[in-house]
ChimeraX commands (.cxc) that place a marker at each C-alpha (Angstrom):
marker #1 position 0.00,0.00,0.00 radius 0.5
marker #1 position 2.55,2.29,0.93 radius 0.5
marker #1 position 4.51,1.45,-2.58 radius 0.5
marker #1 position 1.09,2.82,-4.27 radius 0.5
marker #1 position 0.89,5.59,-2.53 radius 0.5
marker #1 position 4.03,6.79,-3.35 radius 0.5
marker #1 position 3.86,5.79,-6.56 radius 0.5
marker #1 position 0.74,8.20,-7.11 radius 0.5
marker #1 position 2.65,11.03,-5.28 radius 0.5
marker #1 position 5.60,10.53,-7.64 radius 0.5
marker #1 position 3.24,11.02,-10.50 radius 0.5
marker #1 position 1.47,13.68,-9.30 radius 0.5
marker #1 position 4.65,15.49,-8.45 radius 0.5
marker #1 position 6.09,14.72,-12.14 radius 0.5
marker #1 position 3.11,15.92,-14.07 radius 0.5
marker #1 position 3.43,19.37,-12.05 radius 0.5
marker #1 position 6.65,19.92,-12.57 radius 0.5
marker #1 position 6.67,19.09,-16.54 radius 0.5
marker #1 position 3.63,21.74,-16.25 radius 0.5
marker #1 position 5.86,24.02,-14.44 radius 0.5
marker #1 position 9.00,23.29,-16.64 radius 0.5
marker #1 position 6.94,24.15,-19.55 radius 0.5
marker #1 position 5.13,27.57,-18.32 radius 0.5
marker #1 position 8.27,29.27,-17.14 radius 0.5
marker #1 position 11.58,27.86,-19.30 radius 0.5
marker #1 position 11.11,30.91,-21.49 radius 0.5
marker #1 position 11.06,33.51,-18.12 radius 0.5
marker #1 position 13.56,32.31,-16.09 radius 0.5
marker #1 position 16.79,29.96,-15.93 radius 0.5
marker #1 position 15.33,26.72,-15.29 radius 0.5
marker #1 position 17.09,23.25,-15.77 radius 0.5
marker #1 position 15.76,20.03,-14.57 radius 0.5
marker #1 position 17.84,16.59,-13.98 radius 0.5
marker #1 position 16.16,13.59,-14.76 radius 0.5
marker #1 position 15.27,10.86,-12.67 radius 0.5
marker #1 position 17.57,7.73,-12.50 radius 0.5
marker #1 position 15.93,5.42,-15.08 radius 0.5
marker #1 position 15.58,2.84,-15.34 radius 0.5
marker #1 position 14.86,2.07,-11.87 radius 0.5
marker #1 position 15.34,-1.53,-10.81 radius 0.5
marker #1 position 15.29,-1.14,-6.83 radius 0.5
marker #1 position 12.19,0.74,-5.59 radius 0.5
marker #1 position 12.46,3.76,-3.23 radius 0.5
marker #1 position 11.01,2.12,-0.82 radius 0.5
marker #1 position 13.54,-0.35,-0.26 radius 0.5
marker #1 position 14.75,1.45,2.69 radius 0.5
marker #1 position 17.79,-0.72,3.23 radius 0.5
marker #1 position 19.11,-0.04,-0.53 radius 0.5
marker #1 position 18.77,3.99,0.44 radius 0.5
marker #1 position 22.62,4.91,0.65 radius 0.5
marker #1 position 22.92,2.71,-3.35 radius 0.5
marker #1 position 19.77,4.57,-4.36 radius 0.5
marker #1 position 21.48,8.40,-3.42 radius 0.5
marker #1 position 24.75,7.11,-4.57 radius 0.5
marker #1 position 23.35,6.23,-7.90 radius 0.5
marker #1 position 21.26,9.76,-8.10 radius 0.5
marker #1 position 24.07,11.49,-7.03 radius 0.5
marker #1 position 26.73,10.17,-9.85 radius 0.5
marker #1 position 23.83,10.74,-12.52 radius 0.5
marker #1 position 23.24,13.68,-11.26 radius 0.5
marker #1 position 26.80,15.14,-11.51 radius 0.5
marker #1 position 26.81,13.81,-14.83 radius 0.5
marker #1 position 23.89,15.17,-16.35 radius 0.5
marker #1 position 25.38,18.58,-15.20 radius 0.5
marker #1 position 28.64,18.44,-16.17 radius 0.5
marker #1 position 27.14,18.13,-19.94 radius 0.5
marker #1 position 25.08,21.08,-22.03 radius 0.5
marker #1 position 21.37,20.98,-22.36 radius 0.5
marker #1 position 18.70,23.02,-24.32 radius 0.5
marker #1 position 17.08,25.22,-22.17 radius 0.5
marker #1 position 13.90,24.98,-23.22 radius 0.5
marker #1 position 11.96,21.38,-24.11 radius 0.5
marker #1 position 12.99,19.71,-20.83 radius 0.5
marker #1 position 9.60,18.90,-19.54 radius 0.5
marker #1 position 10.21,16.05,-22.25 radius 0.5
marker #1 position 11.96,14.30,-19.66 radius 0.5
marker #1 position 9.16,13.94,-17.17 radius 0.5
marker #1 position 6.86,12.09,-19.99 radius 0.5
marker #1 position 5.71,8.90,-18.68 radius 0.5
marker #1 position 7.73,5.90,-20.40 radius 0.5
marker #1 position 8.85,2.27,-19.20 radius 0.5
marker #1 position 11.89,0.14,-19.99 radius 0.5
marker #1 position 10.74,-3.59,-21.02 radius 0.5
marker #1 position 8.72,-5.58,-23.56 radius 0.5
marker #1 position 6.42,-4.10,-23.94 radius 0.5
marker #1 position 8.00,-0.23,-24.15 radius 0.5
marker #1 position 5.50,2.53,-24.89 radius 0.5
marker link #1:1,2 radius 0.2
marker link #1:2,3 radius 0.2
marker link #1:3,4 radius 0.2
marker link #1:4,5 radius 0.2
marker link #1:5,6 radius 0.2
marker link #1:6,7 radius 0.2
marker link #1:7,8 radius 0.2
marker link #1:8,9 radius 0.2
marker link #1:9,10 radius 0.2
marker link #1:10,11 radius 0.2
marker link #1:11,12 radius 0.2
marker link #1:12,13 radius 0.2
marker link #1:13,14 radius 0.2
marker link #1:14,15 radius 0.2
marker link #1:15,16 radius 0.2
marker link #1:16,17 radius 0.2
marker link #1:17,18 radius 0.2
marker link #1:18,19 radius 0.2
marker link #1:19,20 radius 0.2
marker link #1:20,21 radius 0.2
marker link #1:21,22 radius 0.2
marker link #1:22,23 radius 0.2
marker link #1:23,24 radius 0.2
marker link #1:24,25 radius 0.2
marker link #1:25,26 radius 0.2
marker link #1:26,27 radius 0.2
marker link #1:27,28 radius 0.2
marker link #1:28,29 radius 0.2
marker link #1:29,30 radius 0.2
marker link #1:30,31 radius 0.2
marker link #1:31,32 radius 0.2
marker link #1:32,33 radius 0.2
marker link #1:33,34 radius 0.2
marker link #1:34,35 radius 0.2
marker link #1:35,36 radius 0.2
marker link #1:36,37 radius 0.2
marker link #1:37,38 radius 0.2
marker link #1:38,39 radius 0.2
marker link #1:39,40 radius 0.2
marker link #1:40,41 radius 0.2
marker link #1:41,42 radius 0.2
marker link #1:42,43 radius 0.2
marker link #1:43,44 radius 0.2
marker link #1:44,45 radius 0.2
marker link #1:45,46 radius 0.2
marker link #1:46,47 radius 0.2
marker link #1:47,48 radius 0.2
marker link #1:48,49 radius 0.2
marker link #1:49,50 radius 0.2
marker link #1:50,51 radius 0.2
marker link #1:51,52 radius 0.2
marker link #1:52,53 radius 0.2
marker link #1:53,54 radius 0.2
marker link #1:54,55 radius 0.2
marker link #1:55,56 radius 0.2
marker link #1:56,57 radius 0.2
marker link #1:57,58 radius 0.2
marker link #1:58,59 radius 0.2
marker link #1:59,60 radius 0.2
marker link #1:60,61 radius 0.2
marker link #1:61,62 radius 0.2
marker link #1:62,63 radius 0.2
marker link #1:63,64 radius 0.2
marker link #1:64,65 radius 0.2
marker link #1:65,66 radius 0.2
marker link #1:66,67 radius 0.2
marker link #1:67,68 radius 0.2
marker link #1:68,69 radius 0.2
marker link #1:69,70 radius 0.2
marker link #1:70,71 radius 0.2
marker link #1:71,72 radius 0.2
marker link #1:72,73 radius 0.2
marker link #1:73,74 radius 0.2
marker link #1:74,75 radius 0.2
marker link #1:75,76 radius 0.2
marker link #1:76,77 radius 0.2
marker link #1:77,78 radius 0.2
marker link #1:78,79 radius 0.2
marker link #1:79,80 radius 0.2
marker link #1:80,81 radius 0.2
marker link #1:81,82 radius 0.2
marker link #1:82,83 radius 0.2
marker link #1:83,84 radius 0.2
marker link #1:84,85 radius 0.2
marker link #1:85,86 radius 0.2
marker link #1:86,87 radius 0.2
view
């Protein structure tokens, strides 16, 4: 249950900020960092926490250390999967 509910407040907290991202790129200085993706431990797997910030920390630190458009980054927040069946 508590895997669900986090799951919805993930989503909900995605869709907002690719709503965000996309109303005020133009206005302001605005850069996002994606997610770690695919992810194959869930953040809720307490015990894998220090992996799981390791991991976001190293992609994160990549991901700025390279240039990005400035505008178009809500992009990154669309809803996608990894596996067989891949939308």
């Amino acid at each position: 249950m508590l895997a669900m509910a986090l799951h919805a407040f993930n989503l909900a907290i995605t869709q907002r900020l690719a709503v965000d991202n996309t109303r005020f790129e133009e206005s302001i200085e605005l850069r996002g960092i994606p997610q770690p993706c695919p992810i194959a431990i869930s953040p809720t797997d307490f015990p894998h926490s220090a992996e799981l910030i390791a991991r976001s920390e190293t992609l994160a630190r990549k991901w700025l250390s390279t240039p990005h458009p400035a505008t178009g980054q809500a992009a990154m927040l669309a809803p996608h999967c990894h596996g067989p069946n891949r939308a």
